[in-house]
N, C-alpha and C positions, 0 to 999 in steps of 0.2 A: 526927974530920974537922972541916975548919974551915966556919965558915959559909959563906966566900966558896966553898968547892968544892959546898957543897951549893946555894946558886944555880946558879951553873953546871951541876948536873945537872939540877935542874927545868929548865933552859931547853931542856935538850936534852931531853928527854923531853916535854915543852910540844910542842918543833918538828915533834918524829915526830910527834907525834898531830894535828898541823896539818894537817902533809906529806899523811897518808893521810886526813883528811877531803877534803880538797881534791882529793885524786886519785878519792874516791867520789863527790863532787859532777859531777867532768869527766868521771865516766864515766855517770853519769845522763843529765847534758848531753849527754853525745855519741847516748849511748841513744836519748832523746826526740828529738834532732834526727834521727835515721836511722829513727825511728819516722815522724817526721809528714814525711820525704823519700816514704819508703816511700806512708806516705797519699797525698801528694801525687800519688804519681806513679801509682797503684790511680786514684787519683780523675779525674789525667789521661786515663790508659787508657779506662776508661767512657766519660768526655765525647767521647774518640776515638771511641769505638765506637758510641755514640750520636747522636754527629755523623753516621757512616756509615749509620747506621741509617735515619736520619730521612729523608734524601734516597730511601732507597728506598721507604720507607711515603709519602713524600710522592707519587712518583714514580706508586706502584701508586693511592694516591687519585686523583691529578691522572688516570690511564688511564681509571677508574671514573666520576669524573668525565666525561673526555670521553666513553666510552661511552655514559653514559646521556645526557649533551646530544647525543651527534650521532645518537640514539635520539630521543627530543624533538623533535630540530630536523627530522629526516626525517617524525616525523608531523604536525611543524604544517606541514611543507615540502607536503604529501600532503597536508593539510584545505585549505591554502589553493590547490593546484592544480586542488583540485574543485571548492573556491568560485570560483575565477576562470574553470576550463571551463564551470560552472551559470551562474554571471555573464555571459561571453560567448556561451552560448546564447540567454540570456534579453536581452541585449542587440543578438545576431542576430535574434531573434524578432520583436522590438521592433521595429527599423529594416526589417525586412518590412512589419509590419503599418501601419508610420509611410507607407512608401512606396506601400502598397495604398490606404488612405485619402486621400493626395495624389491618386494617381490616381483613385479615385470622385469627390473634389470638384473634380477641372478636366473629369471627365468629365460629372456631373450639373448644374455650377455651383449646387451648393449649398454648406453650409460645414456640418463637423463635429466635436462634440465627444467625445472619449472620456469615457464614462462609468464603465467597471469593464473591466478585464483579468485573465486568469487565465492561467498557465503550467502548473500541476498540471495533466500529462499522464495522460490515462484510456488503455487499453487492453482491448482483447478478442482472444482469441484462439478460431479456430475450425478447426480440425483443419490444423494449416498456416500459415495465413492470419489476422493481424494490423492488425486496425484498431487506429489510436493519433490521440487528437483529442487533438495535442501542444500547443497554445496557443489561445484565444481572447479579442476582444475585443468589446463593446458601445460604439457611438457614437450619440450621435443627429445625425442629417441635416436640415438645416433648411434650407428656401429652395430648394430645387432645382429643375430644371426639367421643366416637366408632361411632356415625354417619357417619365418616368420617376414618374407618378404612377400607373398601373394596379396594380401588386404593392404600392402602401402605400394601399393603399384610396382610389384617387384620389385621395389627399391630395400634398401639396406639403413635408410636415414628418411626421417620424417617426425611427424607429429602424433601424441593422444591425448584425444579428450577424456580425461576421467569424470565421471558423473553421478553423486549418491541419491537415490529416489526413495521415499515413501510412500506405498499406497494402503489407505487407511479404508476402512469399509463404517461407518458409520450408521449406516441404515440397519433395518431389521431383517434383512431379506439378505441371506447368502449369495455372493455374485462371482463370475467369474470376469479375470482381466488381462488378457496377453498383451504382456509388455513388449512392444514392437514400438520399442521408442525410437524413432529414428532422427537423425540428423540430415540437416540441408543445408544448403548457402547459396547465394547468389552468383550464377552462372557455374553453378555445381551438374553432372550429368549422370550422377547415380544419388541416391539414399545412401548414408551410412550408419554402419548399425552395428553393435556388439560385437566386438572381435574375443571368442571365448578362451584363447589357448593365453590371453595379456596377463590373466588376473585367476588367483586361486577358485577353483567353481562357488567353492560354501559361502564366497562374497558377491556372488553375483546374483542379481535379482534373475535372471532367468533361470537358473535353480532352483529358486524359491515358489515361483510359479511356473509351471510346465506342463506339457499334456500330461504328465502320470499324476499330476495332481488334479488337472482338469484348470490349471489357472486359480483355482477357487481361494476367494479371499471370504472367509466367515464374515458374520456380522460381527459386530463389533472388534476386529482382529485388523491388526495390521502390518506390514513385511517393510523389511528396510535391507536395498540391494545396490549395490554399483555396477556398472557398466562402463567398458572401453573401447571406444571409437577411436580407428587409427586413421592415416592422414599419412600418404605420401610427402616427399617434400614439396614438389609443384603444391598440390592443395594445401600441406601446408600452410606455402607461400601466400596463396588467394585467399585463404579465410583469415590471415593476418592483417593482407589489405584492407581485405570488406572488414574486418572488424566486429562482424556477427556471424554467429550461425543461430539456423531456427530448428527448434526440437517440434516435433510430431507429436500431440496424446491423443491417444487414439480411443475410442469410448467401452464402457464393459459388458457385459451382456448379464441376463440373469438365467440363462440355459448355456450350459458348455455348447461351444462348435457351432449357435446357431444367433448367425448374423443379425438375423432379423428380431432377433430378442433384445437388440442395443437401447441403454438406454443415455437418455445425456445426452451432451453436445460436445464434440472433441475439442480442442485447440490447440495452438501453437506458443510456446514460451522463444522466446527473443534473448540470446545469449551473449552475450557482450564478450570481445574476448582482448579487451586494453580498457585502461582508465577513459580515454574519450570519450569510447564509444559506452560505456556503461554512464558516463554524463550526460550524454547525449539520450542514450536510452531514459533516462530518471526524469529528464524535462519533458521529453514528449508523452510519457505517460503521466506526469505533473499535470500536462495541457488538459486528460480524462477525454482525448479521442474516441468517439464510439466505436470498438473490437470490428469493423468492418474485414473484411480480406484483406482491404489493402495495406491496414494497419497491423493486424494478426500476421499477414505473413510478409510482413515488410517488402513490399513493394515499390517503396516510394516515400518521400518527405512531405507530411500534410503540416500547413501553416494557416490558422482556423481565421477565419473573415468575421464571419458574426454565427452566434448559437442562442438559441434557445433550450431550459429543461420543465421540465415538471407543470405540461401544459396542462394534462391532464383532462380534457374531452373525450367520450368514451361514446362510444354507438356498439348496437350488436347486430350481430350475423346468426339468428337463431340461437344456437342455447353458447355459443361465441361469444364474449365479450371485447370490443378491441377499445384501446386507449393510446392515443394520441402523446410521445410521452415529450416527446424533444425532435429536434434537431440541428445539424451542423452541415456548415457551407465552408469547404476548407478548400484554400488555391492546393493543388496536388502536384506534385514534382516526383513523374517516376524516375526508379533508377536505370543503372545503363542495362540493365537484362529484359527490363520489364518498358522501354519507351520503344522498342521497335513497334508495339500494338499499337503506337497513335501513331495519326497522320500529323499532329502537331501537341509534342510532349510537352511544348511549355506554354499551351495553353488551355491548360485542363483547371476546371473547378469543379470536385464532387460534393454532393450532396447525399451525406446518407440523416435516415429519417428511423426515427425508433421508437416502438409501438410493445405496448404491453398487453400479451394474448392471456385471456383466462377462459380455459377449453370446460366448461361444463356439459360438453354432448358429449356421447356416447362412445366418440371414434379419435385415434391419437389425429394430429395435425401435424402432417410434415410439412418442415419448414422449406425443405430445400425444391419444392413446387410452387410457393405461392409467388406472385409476382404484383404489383402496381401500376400505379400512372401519374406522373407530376404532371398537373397542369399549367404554363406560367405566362405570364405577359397580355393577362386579363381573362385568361382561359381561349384566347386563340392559336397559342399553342403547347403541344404538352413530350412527353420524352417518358421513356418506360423504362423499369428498373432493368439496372445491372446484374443477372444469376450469376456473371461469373468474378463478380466483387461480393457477394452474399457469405458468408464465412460458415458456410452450411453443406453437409454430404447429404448422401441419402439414407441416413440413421439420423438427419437430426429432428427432432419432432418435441411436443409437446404434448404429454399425455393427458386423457380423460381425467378431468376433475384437476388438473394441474393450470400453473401460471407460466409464462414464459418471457422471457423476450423475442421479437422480430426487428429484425434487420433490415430495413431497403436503402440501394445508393444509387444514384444517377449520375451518368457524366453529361457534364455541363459546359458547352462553349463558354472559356474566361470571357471572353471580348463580348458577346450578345448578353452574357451576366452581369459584367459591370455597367454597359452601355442602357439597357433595356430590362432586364429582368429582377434585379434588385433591388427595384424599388417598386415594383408592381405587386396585385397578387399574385398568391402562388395557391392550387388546390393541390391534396394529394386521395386519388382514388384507388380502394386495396380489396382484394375479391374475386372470386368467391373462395373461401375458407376452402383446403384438399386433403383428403387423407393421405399416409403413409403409400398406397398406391396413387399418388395424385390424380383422385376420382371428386368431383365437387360434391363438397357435403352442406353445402347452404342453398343449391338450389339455383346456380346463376346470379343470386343477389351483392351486391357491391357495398362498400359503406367509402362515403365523404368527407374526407376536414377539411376546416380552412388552415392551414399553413399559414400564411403573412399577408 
């Protein structure tokens, strides 16, 4: 073979094996491009479907979202409705009492200043029937004319208390209610009461109820009146100090003119008359002292040792039921009016004790007869209650087939309390059950708890 043939076959032999690299490189090519199509188009897919996605998660947030704001926005919607109703009350309230003080100083020609307002509404209820001293305010009156100097001590300068009241009748049974609200204070020597020439009549609650109407508050009806307490300057002066006066509610009866038809229990509301003393008032009834005397008609400064609630042992006194509910051991600090009664004021510890009556006999139970007996220091010695800390007249009672509370309080030597008696037992013996004539209606029988 000659050279020149044997060139020519490596070329051709060279070509093929070109031919088919090259045809394995195109198909690689081809491969990898229908691979990363393929990719491309998996990866488009997702972004599809995650496109789709997102607007629905977005969609179900954005719901979530609005839910809980137009959840939100309905209870700020709701706080600020109450704030603007409490708001326009107290700015009703206001423009009342703005307008009642106009009218006393063109009617006295004097001129007055507001000194302290209060809107924290007190309440009482008594079997029905709803006193509510919804707003008051203190001004002092200066310069007026001597027409009108007998009720401030003849003077020509002093103070009034204005006071707007509610009494609502709630029950089924028509009652009557004379409003002889009266005001006190600490080292006071009269009641004060309604001064009528202060204030236009048609705004005065004693207008509204009066002997020609018989007092009568229908059922379901109820009357809204003010009243004006004046206030020399000396006094004044004193109930600026003390920083309280106490109001008088007195209870309603369900016969015109007869006493004895009372029903309920009265009480005392606690009148703050400065920012202090209305702080001071807000903690100690925070504390939930049981309504004793000494508390109702502020007596003194209780600071509570140890309590117990919601004992809950029960014995009866014939068709009586009595229950055991609590009680409280408070160091007691009377004030300067009320510490001439002890031999040693600052070391008093009372003990009042509180029992839930359910009178299923026949005959109402006055409260203001019954009486107790602590016994403490293993039962070898014992102390009897206090009637004249008991926060009870002779209307207060508990009627047939009704529930009540009972009040007992004892004073208690601090020094033999801390030293000996607090950590011993204590019994308390209560009996026999007495009618509204305080006559025994159980027969002499006594009923027992253990106390601690």
């Amino acid at each position: 073979m000659s050279k020149r043939m044997l060139y020519v076959l490596l070329a051709a032999v060279f070509a093929i094996a070109l031919t088919a690299c090259g045809s394995s490189d195109e198909d690689d090519a081809a491969e990898a491009e229908e691979q990363e199509t393929n990719q491309e188009e998996n990866e488009t897919e997702e972004d599809s479907e995650e496109k789709a996605e997102e607007p629905e998660q977005m969609e179900e947030e954005v719901e979530n979202e609005d839910a809980s704001s137009d959840e939100a926005d309905a209870e700020q919607e709701a706080e600020e409705d109450a704030d603007e109703e409490e708001q326009a009350q107290a700015e009703s309230s206001n423009a009342d009492f703005d307008a009642l003080i106009t009218a006393m100083e063109e009617e006295t020609e004097g001129t007055a200043t507001l000194l302290y307002e209060n809107d924290e509404s007190q309440s009482h209820e008594m079997e029905g029937l709803t006193v509510t001293l919804d707003a008051y305010q203190l001004v002092e009156l200066e310069d007026f004319h001597t027409n009108f100097s007998i009720p401030f001590n003849d003077e020509t300068d002093g103070g009034v208390i204005l006071a707007q009241y509610t009494v609502e009748n709630d029950s089924d049974q028509d009652l009557h209610y004379m409003p002889s609200l009266d005001l006190d204070f600490v080292g006071a020597t009269k009641f004060y009461t309604n001064y009528r020439e202060l204030l236009p009549l048609d705004e005065q609650l004693s207008s509204m109820l009066n002997p020609d109407n018989e007092y009568l508050v229908e059922a379901g009806d109820e009357v809204t009146g003010y009243y004006a307490y004046p206030f020399g300057s000396e006094d004044l002066g004193a109930i600026l100090a003390e920083g309280n006066v106490i109001l008088d509610v007195p209870t309603p009866t369900t016969e015109y003119n007869e006493y004895s038809s009372s029903i309920g229990s009265g009480t005392e509301f606690s009148l703050p008359l400065d920012g202090d003393s209305a702080e001071k008032n807000a903690e100690t009834e925070s504390q939930g002292f049981y309504q004793d005397a000494l508390s109702a008609e502020n007596m003194g400064d209780k600071e509570m040792i140890e309590q117990e609630d919601g004992i809950g042992e029960s014995d009866e006194l014939g068709d009586v039921t009595i229950t055991l509910d609590g009680y409280q051991f408070v160091d007691f600090t009377p004030n300067a009016e009320e510490a001439a009664r002890y031999e040693d004021p600052d070391n008093i510890v009372v003990a009042t004790i509180r029992f839930e009556i359910d009178n299923q006999g026949d005959e109402e139970i006055g409260l203001s007869s019954l009486s107790s007996r602590l016994t403490v220091n293993d039962g070898s010695q014992y102390l009897l209650s206090e009637g004249m800390f008991h926060p009870y007249d002779n209307s207060s009672s508990i009627a047939s087939g009704e529930e009540g509370e009972l009040l007992q309080t004892f004073l208690l030597d601090k020094e033999m309390y801390e030293k000996i008696w607090k950590d011993k037992s204590m019994e308390i013996e209560i009996g026999p059950m007495r009618n509204m004539d305080a006559e025994d209606i159980s027969k002499g029988h006594e009923v027992e708890f253990n106390l601690k």
